[in-house]
PDB file of N, CA, C and O in Angstrom:
ATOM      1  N   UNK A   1       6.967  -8.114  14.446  1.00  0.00           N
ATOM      2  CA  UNK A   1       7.800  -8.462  13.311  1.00  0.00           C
ATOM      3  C   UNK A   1       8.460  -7.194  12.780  1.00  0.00           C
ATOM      4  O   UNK A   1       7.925  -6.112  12.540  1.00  0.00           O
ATOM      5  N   UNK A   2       9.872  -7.595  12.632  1.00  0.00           N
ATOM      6  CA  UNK A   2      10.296  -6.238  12.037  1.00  0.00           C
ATOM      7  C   UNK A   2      11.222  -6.383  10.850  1.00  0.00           C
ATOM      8  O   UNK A   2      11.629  -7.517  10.597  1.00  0.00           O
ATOM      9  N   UNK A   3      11.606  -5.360  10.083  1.00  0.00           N
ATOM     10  CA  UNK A   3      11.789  -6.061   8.527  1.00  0.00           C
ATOM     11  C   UNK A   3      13.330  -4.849   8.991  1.00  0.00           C
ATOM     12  O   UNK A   3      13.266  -3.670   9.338  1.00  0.00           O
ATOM     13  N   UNK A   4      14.442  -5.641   8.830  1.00  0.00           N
ATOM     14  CA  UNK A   4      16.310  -4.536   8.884  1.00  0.00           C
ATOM     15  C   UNK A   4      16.457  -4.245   7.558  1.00  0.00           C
ATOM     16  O   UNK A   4      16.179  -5.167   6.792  1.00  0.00           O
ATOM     17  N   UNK A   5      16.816  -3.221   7.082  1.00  0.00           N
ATOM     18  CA  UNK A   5      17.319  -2.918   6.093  1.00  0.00           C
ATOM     19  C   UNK A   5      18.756  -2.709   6.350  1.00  0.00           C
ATOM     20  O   UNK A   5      19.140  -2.174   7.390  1.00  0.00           O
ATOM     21  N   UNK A   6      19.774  -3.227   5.178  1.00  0.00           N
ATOM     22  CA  UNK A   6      21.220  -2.954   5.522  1.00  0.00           C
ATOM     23  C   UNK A   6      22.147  -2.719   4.704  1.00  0.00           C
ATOM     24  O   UNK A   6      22.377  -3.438   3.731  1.00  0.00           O
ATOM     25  N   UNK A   7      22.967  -1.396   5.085  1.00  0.00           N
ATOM     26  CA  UNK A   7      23.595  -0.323   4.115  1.00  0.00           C
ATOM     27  C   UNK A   7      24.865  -0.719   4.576  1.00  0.00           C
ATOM     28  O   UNK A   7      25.049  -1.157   5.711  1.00  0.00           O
ATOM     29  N   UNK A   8      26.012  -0.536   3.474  1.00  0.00           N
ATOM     30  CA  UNK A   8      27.104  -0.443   3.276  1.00  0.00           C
ATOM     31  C   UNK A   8      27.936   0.919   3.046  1.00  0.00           C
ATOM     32  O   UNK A   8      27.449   1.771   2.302  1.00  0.00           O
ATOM     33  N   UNK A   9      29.042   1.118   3.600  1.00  0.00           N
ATOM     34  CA  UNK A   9      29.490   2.346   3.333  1.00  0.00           C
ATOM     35  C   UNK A   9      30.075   2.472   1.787  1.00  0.00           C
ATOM     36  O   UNK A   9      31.055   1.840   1.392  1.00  0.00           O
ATOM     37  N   UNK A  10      29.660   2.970   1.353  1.00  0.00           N
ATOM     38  CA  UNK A  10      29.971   3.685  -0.507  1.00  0.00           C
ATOM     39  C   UNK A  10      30.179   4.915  -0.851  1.00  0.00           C
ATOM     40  O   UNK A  10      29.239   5.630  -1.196  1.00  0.00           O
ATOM     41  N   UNK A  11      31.294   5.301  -0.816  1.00  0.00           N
ATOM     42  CA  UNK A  11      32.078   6.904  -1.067  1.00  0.00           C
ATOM     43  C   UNK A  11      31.184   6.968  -2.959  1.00  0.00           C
ATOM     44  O   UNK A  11      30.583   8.016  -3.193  1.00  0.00           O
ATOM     45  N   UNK A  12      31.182   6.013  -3.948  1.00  0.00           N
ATOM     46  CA  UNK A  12      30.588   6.036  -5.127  1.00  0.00           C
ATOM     47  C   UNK A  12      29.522   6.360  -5.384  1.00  0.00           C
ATOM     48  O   UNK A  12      29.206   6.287  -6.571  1.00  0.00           O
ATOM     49  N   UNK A  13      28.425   6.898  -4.313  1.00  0.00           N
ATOM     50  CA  UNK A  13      27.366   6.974  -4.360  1.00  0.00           C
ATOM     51  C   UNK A  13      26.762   8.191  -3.542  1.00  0.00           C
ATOM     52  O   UNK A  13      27.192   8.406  -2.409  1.00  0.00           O
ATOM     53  N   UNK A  14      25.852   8.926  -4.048  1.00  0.00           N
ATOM     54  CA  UNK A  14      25.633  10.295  -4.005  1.00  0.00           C
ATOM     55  C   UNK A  14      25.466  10.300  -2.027  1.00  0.00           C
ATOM     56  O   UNK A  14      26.257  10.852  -1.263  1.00  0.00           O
ATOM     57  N   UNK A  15      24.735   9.842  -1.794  1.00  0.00           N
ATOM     58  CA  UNK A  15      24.024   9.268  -0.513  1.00  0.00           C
ATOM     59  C   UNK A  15      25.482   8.709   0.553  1.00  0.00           C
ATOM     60  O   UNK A  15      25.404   8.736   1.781  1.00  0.00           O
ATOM     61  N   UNK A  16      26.484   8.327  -0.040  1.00  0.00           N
ATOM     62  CA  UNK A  16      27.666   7.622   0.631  1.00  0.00           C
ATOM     63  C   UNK A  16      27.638   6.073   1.228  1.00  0.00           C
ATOM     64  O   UNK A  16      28.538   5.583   1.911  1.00  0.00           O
ATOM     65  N   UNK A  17      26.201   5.289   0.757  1.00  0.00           N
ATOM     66  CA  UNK A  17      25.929   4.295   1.022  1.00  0.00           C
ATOM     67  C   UNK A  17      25.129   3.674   0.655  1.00  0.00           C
ATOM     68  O   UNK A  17      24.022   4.205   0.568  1.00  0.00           O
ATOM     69  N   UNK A  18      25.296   2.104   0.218  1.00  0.00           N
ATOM     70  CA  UNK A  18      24.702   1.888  -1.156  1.00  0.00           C
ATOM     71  C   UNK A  18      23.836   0.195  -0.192  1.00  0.00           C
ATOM     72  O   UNK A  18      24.474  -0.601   0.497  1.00  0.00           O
ATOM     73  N   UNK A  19      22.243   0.124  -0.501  1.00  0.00           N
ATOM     74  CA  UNK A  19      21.473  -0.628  -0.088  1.00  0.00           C
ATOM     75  C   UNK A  19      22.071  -2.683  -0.256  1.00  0.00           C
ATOM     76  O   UNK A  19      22.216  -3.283  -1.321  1.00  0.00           O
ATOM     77  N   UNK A  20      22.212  -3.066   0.686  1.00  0.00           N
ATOM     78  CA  UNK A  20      22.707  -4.328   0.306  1.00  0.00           C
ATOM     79  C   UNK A  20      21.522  -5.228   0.581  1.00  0.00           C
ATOM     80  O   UNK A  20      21.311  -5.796  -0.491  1.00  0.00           O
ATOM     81  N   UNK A  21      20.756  -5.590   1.360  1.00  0.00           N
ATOM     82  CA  UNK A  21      19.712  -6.604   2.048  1.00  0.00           C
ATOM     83  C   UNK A  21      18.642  -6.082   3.079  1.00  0.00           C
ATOM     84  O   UNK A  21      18.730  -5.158   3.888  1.00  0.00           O
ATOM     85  N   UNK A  22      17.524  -7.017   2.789  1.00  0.00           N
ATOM     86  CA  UNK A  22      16.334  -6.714   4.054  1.00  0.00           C
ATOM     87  C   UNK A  22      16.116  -8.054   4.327  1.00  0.00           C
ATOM     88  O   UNK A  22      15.764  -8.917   3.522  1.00  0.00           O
ATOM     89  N   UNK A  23      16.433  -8.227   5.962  1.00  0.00           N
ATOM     90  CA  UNK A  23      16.397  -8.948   6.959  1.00  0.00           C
ATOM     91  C   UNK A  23      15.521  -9.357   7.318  1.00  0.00           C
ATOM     92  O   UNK A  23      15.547  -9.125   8.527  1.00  0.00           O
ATOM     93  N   UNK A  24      14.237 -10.112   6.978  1.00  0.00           N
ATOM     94  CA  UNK A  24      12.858 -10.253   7.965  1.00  0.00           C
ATOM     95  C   UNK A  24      13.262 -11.328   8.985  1.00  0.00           C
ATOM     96  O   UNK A  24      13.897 -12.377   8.876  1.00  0.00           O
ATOM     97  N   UNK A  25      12.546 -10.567  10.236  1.00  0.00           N
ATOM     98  CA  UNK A  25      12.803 -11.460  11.472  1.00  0.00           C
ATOM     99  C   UNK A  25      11.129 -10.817  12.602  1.00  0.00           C
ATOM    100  O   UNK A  25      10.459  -9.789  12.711  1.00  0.00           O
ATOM    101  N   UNK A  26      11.165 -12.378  13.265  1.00  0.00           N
ATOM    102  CA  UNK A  26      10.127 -12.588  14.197  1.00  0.00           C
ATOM    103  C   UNK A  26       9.995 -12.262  15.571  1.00  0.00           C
ATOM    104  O   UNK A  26       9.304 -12.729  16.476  1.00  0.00           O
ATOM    105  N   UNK A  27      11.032 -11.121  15.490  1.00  0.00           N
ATOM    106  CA  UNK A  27      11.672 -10.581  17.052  1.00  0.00           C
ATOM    107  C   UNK A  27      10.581  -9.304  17.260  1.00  0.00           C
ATOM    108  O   UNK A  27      10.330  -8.590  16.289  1.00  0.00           O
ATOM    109  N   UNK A  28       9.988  -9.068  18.479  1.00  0.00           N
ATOM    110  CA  UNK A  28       9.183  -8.118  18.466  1.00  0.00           C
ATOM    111  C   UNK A  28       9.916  -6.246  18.982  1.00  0.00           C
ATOM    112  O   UNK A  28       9.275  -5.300  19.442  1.00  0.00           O
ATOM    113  N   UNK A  29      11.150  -6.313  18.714  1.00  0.00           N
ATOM    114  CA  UNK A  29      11.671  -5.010  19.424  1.00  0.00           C
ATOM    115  C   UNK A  29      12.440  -4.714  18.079  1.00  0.00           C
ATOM    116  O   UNK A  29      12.782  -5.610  17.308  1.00  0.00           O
ATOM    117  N   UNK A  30      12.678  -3.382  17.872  1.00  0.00           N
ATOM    118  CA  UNK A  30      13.674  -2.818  16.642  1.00  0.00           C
ATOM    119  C   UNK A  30      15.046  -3.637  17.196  1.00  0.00           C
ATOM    120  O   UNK A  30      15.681  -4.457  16.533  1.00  0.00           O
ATOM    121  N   UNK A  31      15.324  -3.234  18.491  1.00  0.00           N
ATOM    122  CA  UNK A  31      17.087  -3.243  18.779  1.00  0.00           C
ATOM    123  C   UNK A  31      17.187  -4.838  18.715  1.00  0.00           C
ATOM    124  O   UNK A  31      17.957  -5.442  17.969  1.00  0.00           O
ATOM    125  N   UNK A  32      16.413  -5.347  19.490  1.00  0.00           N
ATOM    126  CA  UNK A  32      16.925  -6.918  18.652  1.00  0.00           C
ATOM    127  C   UNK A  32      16.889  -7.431  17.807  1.00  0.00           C
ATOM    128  O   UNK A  32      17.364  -8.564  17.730  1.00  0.00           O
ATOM    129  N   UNK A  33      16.213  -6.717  16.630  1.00  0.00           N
ATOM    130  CA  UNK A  33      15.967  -7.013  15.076  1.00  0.00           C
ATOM    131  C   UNK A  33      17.218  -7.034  14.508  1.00  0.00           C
ATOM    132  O   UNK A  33      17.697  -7.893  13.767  1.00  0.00           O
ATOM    133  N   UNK A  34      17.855  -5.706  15.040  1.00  0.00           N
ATOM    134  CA  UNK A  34      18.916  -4.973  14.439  1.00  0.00           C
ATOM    135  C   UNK A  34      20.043  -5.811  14.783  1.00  0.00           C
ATOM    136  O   UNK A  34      20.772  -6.256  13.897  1.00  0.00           O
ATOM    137  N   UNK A  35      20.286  -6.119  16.307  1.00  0.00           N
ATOM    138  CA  UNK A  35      20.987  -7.080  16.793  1.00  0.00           C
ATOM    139  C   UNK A  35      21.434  -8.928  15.974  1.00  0.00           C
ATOM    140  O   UNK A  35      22.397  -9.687  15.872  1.00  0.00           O
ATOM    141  N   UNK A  36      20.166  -8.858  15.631  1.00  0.00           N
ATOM    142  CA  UNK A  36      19.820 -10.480  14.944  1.00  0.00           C
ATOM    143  C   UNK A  36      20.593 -10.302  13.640  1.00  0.00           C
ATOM    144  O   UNK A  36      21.483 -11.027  13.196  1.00  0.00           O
ATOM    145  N   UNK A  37      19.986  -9.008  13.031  1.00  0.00           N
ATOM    146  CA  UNK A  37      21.299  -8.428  11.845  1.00  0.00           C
ATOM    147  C   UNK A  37      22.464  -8.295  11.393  1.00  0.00           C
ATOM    148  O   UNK A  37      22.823  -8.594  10.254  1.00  0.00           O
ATOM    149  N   UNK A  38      23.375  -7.670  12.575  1.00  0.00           N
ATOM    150  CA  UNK A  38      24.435  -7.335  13.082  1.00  0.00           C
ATOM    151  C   UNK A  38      25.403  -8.942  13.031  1.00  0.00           C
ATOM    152  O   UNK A  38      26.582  -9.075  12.704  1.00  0.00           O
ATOM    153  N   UNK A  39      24.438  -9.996  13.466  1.00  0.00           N
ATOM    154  CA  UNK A  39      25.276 -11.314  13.733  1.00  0.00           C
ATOM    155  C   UNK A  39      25.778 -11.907  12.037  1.00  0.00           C
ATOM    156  O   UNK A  39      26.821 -12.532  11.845  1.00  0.00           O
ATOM    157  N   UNK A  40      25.002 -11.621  11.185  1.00  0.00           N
ATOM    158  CA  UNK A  40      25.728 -11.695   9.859  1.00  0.00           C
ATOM    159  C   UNK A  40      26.260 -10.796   8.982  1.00  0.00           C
ATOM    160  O   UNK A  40      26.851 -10.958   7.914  1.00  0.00           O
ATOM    161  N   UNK A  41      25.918  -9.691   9.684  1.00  0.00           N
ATOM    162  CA  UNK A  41      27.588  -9.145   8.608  1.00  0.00           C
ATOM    163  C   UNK A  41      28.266  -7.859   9.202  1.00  0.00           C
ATOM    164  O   UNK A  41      27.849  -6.702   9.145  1.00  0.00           O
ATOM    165  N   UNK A  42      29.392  -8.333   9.775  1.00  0.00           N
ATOM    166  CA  UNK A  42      30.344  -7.783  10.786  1.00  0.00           C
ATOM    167  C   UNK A  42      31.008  -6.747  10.265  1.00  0.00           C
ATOM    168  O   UNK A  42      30.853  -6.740   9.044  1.00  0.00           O
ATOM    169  N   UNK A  43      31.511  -6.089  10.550  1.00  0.00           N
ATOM    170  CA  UNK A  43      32.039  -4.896  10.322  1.00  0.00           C
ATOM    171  C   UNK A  43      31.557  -3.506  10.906  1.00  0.00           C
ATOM    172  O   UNK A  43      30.512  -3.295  11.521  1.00  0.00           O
ATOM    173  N   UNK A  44      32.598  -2.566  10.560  1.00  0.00           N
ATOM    174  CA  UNK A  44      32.212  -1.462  11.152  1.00  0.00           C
ATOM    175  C   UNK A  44      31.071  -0.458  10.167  1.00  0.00           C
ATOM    176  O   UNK A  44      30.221   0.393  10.428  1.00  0.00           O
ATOM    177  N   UNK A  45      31.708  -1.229   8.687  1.00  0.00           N
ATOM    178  CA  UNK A  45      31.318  -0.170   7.719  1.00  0.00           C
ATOM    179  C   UNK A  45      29.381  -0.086   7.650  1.00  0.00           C
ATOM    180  O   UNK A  45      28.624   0.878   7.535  1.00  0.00           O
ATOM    181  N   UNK A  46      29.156  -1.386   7.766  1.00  0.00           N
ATOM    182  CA  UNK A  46      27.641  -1.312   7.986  1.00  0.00           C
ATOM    183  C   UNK A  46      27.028  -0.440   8.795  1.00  0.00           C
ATOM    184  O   UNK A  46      27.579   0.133   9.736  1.00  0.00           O
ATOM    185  N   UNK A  47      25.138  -0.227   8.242  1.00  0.00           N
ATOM    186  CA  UNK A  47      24.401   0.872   8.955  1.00  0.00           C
ATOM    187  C   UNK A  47      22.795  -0.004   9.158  1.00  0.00           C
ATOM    188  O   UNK A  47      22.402  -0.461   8.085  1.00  0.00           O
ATOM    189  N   UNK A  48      22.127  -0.202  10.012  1.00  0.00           N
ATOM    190  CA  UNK A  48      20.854  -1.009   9.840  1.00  0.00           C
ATOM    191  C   UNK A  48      20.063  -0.130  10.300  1.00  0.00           C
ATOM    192  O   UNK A  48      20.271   0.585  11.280  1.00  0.00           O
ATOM    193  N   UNK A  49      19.070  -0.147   9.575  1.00  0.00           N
ATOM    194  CA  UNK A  49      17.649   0.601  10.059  1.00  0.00           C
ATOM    195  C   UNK A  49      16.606  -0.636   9.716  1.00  0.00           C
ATOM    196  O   UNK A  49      16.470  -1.480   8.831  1.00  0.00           O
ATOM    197  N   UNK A  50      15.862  -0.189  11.104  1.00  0.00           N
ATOM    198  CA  UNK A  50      14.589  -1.104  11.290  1.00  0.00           C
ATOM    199  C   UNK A  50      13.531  -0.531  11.275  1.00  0.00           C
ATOM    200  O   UNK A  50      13.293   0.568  11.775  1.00  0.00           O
ATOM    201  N   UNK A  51      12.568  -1.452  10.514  1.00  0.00           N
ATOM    202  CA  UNK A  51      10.939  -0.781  10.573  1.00  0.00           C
ATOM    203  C   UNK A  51      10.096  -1.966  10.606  1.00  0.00           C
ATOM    204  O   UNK A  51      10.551  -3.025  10.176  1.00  0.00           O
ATOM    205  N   UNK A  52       8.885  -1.898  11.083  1.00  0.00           N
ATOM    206  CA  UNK A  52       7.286  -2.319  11.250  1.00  0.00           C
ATOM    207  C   UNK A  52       7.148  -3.418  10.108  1.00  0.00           C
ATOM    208  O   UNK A  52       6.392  -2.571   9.634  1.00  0.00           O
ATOM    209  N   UNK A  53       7.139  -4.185   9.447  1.00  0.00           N
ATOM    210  CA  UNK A  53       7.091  -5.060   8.709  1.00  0.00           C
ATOM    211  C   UNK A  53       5.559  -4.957   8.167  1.00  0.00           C
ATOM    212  O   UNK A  53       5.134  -4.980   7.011  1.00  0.00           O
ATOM    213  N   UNK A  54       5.018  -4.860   9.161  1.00  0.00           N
ATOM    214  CA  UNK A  54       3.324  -4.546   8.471  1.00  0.00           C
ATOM    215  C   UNK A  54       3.024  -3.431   9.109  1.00  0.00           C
ATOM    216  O   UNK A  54       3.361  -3.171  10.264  1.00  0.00           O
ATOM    217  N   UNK A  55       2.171  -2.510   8.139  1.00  0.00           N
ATOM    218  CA  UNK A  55       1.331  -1.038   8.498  1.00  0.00           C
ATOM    219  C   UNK A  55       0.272  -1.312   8.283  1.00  0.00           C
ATOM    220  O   UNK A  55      -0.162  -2.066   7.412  1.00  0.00           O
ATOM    221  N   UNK A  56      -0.505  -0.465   9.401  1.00  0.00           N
ATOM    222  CA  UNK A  56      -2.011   0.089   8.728  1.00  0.00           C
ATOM    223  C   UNK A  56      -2.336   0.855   8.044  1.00  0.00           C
ATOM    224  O   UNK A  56      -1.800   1.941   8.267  1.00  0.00           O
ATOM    225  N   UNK A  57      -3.029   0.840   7.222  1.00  0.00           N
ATOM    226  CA  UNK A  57      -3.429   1.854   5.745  1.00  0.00           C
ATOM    227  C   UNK A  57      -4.774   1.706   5.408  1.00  0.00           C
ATOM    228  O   UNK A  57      -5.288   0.588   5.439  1.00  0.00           O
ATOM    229  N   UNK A  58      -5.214   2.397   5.187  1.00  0.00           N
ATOM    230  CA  UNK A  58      -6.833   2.809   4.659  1.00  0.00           C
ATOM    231  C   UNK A  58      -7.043   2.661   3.097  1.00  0.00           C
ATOM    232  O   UNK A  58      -6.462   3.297   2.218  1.00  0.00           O
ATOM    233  N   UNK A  59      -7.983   1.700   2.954  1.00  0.00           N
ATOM    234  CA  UNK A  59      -8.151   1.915   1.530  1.00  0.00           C
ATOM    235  C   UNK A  59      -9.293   3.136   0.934  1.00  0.00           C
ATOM    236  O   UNK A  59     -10.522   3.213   0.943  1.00  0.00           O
ATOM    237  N   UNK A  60      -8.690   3.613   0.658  1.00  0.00           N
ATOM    238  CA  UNK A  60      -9.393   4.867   0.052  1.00  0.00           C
ATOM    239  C   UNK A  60     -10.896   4.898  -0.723  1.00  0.00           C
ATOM    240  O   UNK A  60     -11.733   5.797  -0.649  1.00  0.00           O
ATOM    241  N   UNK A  61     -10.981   3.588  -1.519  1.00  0.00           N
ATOM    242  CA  UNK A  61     -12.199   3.308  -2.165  1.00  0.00           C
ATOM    243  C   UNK A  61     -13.317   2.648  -1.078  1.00  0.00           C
ATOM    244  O   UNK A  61     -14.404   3.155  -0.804  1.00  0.00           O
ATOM    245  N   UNK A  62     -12.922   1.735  -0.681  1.00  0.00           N
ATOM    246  CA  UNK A  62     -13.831   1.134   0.207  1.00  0.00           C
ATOM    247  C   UNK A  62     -13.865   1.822   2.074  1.00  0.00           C
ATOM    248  O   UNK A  62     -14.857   1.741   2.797  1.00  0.00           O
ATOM    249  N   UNK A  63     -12.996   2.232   2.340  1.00  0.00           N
ATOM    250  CA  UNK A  63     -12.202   3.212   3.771  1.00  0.00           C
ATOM    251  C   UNK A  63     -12.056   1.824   4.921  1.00  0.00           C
ATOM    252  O   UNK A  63     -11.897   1.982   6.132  1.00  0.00           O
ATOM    253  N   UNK A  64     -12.126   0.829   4.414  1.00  0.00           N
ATOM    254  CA  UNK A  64     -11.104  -0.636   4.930  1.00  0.00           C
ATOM    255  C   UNK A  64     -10.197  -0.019   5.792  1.00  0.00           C
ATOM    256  O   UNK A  64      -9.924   1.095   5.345  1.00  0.00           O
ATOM    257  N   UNK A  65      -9.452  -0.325   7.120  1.00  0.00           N
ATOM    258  CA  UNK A  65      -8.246  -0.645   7.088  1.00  0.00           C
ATOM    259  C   UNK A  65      -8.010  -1.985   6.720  1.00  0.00           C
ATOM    260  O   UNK A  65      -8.702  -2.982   6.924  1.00  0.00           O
ATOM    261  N   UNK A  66      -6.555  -1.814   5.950  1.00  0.00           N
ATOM    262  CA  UNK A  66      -5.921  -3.264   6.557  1.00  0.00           C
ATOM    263  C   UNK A  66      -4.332  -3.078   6.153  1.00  0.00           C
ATOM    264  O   UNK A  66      -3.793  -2.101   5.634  1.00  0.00           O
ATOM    265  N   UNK A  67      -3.665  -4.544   6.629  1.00  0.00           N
ATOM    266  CA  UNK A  67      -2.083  -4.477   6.269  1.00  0.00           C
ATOM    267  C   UNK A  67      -1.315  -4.810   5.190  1.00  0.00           C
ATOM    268  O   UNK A  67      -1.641  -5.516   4.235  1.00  0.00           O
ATOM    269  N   UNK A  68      -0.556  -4.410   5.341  1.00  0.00           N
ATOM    270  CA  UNK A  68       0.756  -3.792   3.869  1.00  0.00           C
ATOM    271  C   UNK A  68       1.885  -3.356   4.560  1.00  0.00           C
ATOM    272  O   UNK A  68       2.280  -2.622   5.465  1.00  0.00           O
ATOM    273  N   UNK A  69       2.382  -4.563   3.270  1.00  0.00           N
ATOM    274  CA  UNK A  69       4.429  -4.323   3.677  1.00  0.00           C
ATOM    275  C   UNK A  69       4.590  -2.718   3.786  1.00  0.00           C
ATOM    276  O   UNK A  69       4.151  -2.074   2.833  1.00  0.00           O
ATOM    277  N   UNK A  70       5.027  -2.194   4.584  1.00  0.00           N
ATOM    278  CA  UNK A  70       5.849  -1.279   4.629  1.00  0.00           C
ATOM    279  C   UNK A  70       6.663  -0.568   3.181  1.00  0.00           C
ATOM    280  O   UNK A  70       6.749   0.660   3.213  1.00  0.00           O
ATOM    281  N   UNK A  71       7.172  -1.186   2.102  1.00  0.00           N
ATOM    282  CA  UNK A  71       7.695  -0.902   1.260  1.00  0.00           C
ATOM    283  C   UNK A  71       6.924  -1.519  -0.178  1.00  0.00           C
ATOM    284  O   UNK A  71       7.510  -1.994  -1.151  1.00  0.00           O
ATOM    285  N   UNK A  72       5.878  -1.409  -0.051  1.00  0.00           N
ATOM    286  CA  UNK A  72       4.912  -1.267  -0.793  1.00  0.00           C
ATOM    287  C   UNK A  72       4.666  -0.099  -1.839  1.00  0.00           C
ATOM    288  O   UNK A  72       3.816   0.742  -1.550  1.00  0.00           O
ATOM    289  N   UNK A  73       5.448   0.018  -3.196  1.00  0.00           N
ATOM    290  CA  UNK A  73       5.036   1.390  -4.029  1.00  0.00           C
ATOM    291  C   UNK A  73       3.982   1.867  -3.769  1.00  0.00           C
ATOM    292  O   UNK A  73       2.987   1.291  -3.329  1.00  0.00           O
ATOM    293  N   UNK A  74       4.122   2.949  -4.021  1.00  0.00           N
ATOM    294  CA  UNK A  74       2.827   3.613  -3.843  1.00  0.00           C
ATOM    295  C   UNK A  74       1.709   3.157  -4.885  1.00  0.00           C
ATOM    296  O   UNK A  74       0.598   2.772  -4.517  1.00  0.00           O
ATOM    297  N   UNK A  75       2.085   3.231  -6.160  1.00  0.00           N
ATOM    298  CA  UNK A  75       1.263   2.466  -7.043  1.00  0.00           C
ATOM    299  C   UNK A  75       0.395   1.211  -7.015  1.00  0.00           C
ATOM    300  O   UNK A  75      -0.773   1.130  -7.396  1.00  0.00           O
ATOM    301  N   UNK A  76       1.152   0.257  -6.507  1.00  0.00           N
ATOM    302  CA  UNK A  76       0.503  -0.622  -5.757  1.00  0.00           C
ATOM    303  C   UNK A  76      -0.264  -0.906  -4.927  1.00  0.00           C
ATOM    304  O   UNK A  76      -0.710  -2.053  -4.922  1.00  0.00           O
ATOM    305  N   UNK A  77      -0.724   0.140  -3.836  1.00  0.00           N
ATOM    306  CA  UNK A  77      -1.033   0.262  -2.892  1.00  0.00           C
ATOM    307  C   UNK A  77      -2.403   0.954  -2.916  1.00  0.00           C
ATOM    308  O   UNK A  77      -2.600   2.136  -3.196  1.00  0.00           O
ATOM    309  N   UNK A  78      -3.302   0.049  -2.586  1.00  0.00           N
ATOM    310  CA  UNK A  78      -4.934   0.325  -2.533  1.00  0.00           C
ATOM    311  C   UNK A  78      -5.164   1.925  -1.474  1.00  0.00           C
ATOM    312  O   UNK A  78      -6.239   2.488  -1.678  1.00  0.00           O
ATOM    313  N   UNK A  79      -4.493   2.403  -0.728  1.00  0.00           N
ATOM    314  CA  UNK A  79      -4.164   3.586  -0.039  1.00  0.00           C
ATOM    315  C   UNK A  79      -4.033   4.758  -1.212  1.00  0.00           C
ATOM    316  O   UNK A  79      -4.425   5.894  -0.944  1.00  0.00           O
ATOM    317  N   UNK A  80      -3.618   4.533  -2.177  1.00  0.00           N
ATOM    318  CA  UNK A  80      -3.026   5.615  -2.786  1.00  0.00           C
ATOM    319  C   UNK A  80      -4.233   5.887  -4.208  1.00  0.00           C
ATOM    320  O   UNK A  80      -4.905   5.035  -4.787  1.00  0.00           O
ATOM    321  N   UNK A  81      -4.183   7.038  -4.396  1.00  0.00           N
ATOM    322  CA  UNK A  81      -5.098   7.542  -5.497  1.00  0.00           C
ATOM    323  C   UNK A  81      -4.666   6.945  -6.952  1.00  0.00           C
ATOM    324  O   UNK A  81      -5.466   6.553  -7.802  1.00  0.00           O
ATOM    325  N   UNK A  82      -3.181   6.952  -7.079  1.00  0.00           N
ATOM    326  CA  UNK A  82      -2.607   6.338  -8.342  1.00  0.00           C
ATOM    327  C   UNK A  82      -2.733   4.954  -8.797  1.00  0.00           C
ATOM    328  O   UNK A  82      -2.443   4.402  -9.859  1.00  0.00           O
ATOM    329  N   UNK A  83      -3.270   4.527  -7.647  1.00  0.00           N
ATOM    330  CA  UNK A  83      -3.785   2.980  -7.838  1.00  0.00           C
ATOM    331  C   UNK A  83      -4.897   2.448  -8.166  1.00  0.00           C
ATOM    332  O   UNK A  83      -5.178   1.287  -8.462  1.00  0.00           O
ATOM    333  N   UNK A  84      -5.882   3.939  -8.052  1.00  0.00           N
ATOM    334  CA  UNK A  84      -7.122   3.500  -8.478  1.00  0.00           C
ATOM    335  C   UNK A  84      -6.706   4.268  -9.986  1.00  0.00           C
ATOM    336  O   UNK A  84      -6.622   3.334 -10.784  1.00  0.00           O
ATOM    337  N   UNK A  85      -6.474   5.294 -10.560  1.00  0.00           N
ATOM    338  CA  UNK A  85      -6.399   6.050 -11.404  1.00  0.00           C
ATOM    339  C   UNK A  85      -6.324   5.362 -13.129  1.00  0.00           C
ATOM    340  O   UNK A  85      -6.755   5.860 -14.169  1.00  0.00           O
ATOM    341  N   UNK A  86      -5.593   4.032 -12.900  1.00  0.00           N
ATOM    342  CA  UNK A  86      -5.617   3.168 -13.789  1.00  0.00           C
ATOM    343  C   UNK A  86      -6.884   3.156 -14.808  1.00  0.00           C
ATOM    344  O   UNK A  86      -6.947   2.315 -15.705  1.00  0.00           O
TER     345      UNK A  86
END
């Protein structure tokens, strides 16, 4: 499973490109993720990057692995010290 993220070209923005949508799809390869992407929104100006939809991560308190979205704050995230710190 892989989760597209997809950028637009934006001269207004420090970066030159400003975040529009994330794509989840059940395709097991980046390039056909990206591909599956590509079929709704045409143009040149677009940029897609693909990633892992689920990671492994260690929970720090208990030393568990288990999975978590990818774009998971850090705060949120049983991995991270700031999450227990509460």
């Amino acid at each position: 499973m892989y989760t597209v993220e997809v950028y637009k070209d934006d001269k207004r923005s420090k970066r030159g490109k400003r975040f529009i949508t994330k794509v989840d799809t059940q395709l097991s390869t980046p390039e056909s993720a990206i591909e599956e992407a590509k079929k709704s929104h045409k143009g040149d100006k677009y940029h897609f990057s693909a990633h892992k939809t689920y990671v492994t991560r260690k929970n720090i308190m208990s030393g568990k692995e288990y999975q978590e979205r990818y774009d998971t704050p850090v705060y949120c995230s049983p991995s991270a010290e700031s999450y227990w710190s509460m």
